[in-house]
Structure formats: C-alpha cells, structure tokens
PDB file as gemmi writes it, atoms N, CA and C in Angstrom:
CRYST1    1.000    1.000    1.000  90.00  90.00  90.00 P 1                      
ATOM      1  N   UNK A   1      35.288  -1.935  -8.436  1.00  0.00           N  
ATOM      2  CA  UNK A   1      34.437  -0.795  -8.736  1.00  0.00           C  
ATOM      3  C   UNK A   1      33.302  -1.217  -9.669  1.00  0.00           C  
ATOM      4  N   UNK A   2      33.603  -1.804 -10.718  1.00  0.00           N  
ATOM      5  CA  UNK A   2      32.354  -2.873 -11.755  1.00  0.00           C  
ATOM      6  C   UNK A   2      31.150  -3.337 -10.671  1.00  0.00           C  
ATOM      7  N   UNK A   3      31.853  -4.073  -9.582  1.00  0.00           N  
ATOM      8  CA  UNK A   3      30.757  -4.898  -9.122  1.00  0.00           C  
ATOM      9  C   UNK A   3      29.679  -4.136  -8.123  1.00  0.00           C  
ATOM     10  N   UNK A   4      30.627  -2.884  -7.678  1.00  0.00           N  
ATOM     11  CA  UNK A   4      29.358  -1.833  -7.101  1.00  0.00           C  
ATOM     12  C   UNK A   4      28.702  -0.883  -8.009  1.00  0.00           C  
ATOM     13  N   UNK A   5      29.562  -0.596  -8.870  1.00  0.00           N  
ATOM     14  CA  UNK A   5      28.068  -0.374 -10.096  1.00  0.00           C  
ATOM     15  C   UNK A   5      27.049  -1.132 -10.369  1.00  0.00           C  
ATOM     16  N   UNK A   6      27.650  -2.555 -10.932  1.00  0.00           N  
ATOM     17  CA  UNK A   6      26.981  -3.413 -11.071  1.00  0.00           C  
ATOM     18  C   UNK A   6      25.246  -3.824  -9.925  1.00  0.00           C  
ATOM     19  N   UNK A   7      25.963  -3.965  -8.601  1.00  0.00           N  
ATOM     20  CA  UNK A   7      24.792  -3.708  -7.510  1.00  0.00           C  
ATOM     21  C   UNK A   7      24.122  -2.482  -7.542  1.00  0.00           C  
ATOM     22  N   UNK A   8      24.460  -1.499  -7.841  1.00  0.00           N  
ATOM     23  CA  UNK A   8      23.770  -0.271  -7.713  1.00  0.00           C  
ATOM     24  C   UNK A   8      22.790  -0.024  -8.544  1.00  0.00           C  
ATOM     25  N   UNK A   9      23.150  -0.671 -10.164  1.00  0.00           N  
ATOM     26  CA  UNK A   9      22.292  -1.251 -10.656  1.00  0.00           C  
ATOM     27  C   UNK A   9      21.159  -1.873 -10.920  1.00  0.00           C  
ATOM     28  N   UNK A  10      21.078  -2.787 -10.290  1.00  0.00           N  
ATOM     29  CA  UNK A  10      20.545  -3.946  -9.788  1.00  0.00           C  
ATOM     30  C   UNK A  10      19.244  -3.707  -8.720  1.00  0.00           C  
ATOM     31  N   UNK A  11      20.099  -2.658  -7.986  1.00  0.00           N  
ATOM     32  CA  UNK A  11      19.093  -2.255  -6.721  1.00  0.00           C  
ATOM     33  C   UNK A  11      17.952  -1.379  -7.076  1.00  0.00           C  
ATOM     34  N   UNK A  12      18.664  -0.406  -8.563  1.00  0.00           N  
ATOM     35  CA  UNK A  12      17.615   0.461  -8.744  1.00  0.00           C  
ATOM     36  C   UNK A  12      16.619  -0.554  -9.525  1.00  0.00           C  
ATOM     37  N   UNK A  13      16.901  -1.197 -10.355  1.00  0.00           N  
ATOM     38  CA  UNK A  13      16.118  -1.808 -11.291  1.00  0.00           C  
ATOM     39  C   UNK A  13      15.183  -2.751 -10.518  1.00  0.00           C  
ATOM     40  N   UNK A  14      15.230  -3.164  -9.594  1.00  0.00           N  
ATOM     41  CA  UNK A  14      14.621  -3.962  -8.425  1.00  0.00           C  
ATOM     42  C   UNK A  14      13.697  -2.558  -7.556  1.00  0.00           C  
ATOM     43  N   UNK A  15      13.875  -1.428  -7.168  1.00  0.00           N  
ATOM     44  CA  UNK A  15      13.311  -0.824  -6.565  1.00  0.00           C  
ATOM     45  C   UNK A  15      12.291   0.086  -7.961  1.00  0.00           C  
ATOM     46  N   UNK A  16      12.367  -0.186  -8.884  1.00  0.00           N  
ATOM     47  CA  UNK A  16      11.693   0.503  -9.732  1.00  0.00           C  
ATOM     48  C   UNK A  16      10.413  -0.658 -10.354  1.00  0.00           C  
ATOM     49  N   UNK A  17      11.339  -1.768 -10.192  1.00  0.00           N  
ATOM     50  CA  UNK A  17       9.741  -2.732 -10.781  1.00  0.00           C  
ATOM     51  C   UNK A  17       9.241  -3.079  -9.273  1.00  0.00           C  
ATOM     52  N   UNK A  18       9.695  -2.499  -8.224  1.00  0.00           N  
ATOM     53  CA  UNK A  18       8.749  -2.807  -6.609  1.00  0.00           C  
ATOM     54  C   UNK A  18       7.435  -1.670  -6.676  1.00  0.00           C  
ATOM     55  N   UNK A  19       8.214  -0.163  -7.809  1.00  0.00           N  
ATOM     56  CA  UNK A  19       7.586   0.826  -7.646  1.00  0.00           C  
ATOM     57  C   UNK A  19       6.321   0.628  -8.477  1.00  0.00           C  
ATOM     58  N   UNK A  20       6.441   0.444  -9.408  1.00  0.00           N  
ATOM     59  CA  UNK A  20       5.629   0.006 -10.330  1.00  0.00           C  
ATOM     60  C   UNK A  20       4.281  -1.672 -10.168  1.00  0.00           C  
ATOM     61  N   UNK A  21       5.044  -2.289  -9.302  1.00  0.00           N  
ATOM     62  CA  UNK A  21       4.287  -3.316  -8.792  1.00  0.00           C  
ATOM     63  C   UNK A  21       3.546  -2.482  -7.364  1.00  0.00           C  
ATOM     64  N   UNK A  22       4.004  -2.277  -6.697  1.00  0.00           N  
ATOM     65  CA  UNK A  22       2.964  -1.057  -5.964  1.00  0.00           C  
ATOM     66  C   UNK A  22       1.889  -0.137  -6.396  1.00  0.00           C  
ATOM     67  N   UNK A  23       2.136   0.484  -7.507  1.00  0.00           N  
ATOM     68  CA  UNK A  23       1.041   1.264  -7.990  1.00  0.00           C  
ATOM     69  C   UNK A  23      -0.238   0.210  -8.241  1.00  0.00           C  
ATOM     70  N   UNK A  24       0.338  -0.917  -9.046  1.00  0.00           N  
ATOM     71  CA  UNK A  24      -0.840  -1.805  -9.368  1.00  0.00           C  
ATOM     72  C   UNK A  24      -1.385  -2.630  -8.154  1.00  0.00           C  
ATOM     73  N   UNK A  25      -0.938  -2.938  -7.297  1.00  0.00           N  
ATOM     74  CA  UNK A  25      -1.458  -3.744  -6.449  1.00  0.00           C  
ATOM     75  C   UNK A  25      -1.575  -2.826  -4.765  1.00  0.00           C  
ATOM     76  N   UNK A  26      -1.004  -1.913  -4.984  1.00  0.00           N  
ATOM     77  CA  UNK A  26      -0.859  -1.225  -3.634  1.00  0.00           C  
ATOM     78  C   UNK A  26      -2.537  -0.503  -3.304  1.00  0.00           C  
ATOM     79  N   UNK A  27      -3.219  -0.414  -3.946  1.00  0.00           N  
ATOM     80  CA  UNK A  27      -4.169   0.382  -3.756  1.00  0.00           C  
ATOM     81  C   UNK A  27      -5.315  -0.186  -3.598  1.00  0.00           C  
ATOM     82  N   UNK A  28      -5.465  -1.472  -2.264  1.00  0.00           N  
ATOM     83  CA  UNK A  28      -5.943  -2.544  -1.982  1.00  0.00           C  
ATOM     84  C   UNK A  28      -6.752  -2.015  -1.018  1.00  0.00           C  
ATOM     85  N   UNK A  29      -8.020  -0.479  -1.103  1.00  0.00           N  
ATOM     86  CA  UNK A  29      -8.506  -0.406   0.221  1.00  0.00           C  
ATOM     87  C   UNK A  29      -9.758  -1.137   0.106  1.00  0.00           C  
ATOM     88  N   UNK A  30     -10.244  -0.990   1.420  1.00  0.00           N  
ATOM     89  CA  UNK A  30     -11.268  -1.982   1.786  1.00  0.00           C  
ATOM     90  C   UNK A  30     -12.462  -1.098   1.528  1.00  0.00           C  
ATOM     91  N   UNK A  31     -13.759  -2.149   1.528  1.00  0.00           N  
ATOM     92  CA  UNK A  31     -15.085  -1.546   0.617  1.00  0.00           C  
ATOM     93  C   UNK A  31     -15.584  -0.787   1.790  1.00  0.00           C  
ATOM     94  N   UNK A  32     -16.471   0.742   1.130  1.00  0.00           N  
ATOM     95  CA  UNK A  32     -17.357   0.860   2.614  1.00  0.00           C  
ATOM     96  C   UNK A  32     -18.334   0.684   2.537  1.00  0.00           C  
ATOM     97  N   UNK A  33     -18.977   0.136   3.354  1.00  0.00           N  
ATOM     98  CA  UNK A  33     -20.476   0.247   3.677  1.00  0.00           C  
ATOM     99  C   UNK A  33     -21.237   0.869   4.479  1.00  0.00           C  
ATOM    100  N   UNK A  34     -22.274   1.534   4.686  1.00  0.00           N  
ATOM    101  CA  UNK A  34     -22.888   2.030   5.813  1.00  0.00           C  
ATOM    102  C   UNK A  34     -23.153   1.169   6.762  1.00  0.00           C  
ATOM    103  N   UNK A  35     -23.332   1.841   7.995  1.00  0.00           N  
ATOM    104  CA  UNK A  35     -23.018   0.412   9.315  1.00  0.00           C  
ATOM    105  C   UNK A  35     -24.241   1.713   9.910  1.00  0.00           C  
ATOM    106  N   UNK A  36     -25.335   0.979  10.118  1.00  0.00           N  
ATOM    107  CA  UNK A  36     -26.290   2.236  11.445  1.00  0.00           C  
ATOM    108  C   UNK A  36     -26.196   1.010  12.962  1.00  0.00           C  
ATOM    109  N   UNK A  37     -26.515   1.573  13.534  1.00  0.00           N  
ATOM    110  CA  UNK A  37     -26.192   1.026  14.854  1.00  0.00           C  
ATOM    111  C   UNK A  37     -27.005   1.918  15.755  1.00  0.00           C  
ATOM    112  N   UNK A  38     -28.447   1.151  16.387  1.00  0.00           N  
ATOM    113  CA  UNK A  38     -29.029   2.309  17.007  1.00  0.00           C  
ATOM    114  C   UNK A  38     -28.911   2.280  18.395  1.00  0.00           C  
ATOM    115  N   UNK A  39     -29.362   3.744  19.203  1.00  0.00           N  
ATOM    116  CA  UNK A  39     -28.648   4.202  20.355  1.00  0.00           C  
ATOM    117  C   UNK A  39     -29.977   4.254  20.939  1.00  0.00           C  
ATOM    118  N   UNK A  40     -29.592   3.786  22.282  1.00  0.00           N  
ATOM    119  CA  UNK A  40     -31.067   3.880  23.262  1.00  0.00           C  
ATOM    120  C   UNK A  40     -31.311   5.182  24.471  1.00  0.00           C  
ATOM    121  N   UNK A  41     -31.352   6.387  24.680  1.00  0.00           N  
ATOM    122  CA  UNK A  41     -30.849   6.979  25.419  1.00  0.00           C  
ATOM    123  C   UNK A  41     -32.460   7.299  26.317  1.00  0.00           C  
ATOM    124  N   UNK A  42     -32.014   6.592  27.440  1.00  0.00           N  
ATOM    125  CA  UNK A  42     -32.674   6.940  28.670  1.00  0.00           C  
ATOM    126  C   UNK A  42     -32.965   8.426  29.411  1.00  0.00           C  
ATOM    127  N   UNK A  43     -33.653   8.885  29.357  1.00  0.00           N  
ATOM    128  CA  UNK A  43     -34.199  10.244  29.697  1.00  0.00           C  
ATOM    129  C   UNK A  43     -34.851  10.229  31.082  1.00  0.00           C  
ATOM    130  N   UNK A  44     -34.389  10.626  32.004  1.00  0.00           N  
ATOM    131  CA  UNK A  44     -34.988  10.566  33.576  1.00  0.00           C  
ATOM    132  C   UNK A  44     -35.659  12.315  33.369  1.00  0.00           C  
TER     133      UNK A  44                                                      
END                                                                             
C-alpha cells in the first residue's frame, strides 16, 4: 500500500511540474504577418 501511495505521488508531482512547464513554454504560437496575394479576374 506505501508503494502505491508512494507512485501516486510521484505521478502528481511529475504532472504538476509538466503543468507548470507548459504554461511557460506551451504558448509557442507562430508570428503573423500580412500575406496580400493579388487576384486577376477576367471579365468577358
């Protein structure tokens, strides 16, 4: 019974510095830039 406390432990303390290492590094979006791209539209 010790040693599944023990893991249960373990798991939170591991999923809490994943949580915390996520906040800092998780929020990796990419830059925007404006993109124009011009359109040729043929008129009959």
């Amino acid at each position: 019974m010790r040693y599944i406390f023990r893991l249960v432990l373990v798991l939170l303390l591991l999923a809490a510095i994943a949580v915390v290492a996520y906040a800092y590094i998780g929020d990796l979006t990419a830059q925007r830039s404006p993109v124009e791209t011009p359109v040729v539209l043929e008129v009959n």
